[in-house]
C-alpha positions as CSV (number, residue, x, y, z in Angstrom):
1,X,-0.6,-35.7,20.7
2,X,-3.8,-35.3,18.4
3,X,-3.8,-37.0,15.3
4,X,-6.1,-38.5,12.4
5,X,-8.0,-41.3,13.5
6,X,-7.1,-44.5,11.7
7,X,-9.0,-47.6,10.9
8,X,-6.6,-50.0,13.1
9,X,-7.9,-47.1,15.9
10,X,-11.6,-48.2,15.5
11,X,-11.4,-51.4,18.4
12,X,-9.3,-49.2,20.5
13,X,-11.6,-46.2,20.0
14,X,-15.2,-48.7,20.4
15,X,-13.3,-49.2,23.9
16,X,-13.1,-45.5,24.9
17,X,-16.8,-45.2,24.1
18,X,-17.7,-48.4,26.6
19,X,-15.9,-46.5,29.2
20,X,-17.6,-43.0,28.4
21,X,-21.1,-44.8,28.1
22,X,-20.0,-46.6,31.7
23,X,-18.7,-43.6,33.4
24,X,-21.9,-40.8,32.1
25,X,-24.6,-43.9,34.1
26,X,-22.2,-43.6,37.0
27,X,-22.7,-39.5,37.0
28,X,-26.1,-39.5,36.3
29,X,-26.3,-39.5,32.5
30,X,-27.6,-42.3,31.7
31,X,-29.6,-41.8,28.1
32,X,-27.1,-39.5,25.9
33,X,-25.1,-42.3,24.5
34,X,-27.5,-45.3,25.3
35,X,-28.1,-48.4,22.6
36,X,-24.7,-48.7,21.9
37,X,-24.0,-45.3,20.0
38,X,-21.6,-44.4,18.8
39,X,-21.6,-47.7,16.7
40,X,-18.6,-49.0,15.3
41,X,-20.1,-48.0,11.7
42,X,-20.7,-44.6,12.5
43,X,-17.1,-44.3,13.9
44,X,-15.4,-45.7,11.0
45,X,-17.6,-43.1,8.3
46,X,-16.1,-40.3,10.9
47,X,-12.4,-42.2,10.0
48,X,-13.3,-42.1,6.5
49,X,-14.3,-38.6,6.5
50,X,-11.2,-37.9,8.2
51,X,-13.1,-35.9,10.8
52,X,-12.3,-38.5,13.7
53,X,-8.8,-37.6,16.1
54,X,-7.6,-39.7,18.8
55,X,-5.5,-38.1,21.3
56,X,-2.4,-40.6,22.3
57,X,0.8,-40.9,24.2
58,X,1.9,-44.6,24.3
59,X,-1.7,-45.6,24.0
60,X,-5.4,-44.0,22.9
61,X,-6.5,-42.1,25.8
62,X,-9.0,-39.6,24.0
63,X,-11.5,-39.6,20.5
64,X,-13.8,-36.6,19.2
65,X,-15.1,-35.6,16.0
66,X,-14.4,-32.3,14.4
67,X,-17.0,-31.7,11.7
68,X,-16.5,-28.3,9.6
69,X,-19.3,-27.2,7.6
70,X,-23.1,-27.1,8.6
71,X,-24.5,-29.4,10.5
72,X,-27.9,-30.1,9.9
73,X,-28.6,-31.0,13.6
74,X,-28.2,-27.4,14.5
75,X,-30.2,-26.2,11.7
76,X,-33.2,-25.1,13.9
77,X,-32.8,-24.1,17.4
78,X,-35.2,-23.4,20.0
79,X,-35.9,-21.1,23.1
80,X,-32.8,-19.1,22.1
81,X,-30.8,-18.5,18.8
82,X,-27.3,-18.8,17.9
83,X,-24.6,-16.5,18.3
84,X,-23.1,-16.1,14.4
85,X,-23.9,-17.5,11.2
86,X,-20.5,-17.7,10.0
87,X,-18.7,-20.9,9.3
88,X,-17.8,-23.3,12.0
89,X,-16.6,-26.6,13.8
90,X,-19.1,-28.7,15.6
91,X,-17.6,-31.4,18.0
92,X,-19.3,-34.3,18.7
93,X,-18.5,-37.6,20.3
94,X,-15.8,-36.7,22.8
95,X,-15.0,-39.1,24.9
96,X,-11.8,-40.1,27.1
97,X,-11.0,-43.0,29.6
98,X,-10.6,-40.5,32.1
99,X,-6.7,-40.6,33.0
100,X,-5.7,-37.3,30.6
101,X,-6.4,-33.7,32.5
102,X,-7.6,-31.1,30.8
103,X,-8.5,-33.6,28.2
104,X,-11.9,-30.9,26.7
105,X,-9.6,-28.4,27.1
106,X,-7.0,-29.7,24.6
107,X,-9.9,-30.4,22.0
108,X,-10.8,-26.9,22.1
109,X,-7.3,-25.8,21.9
110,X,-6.8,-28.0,18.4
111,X,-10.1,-27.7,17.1
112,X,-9.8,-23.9,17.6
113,X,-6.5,-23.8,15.6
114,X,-8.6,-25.5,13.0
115,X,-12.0,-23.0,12.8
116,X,-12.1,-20.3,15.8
117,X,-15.8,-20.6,15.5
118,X,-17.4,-24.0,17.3
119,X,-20.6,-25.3,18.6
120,X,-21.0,-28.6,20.9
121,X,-23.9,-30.0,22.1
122,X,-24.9,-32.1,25.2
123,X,-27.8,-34.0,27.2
124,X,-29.5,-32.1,30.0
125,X,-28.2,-34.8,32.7
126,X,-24.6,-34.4,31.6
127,X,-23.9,-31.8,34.1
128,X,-19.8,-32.9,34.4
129,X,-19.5,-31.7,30.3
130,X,-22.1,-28.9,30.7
131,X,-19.3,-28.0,33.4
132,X,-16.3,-28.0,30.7
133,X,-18.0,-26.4,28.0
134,X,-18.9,-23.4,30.6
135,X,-15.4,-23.2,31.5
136,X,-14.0,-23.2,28.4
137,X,-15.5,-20.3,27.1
138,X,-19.3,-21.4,25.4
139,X,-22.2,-19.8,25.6
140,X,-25.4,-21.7,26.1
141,X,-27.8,-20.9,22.6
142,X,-30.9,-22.7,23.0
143,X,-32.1,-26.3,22.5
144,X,-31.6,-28.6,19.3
145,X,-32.8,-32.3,18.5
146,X,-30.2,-35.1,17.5
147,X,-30.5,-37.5,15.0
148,X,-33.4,-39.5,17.3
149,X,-35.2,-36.3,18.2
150,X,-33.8,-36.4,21.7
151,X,-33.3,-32.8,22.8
152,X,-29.9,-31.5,23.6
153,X,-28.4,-28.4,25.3
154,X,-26.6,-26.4,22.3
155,X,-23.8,-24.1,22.8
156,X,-21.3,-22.0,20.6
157,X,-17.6,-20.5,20.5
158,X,-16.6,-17.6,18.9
């Protein structure tokens, strides 16, 4: 099940990001998330916003954020251009501890029933999530820079 994340999630959902920052160094990913982000801070602002959701069965197994509306991060792309201009989704911060199948796939199912129109982002070494997004139907754009002008691989759904 996908729900609202909640603030009694937040120590639960800090957990899921220990083992997603753990398991990208493993695969050869070690600078996306590195420092510690996402902080706990910027986790509960997603709760507030109501744009963090957990996916559970008897326990938290999954977290992303679905943000309608622009994002200013994807405001100016490079070496390519997006697909549409019209409104969409942007996930961010998806992470699971790994025991859920299909996990990405179930986030696009929900977030699609939300806004058919999506764009996710990703680090150049994470090759394992440039492998989901492919499969699931997104389209590489071009590059974009995140918050700490890192460079990230930028893709859309339509």
């Amino acid at each position: 099940m996908i729900r609202k994340a909640q603030m009694i999630d937040l120590d639960q959902i800090f957990d899921l990001y220990v083992i997603a920052r753990q398991f990208m160094i493993q695969t050869g990913n070690p600078y996306q998330w590195k420092d510690g982000y996402p902080e706990k801070k910027l986790l509960a602002k997603d709760i507030q916003c109501q744009q963090l959701y957990v996916y559970e069965t008897n326990q938290i197994h999954g977290v992303f954020a679905l943000i309608i509306g622009e994002d200013p991060t994807y405001a100016y792309i490079e070496q390519g251009q997006w697909l549409d201009d019209s409104p969409y989704g942007t996930i961010h911060r998806i992470a699971s501890d790994g025991t859920i199948h299909g996990f990405f796939g179930q986030v696009i199912d929900f977030a699609s029933n939300k806004i058919a129109h999506l764009r996710i982002d990703t680090h150049a070494d994470n090759a394992i999530m440039q492998h989901v997004i492919g499969k699931n139907q997104f389209q590489y754009c071009g590059i974009i820079y995140v918050r700490d002008h890192q460079p990230r691989l930028a893709y859309e759904r339509i």
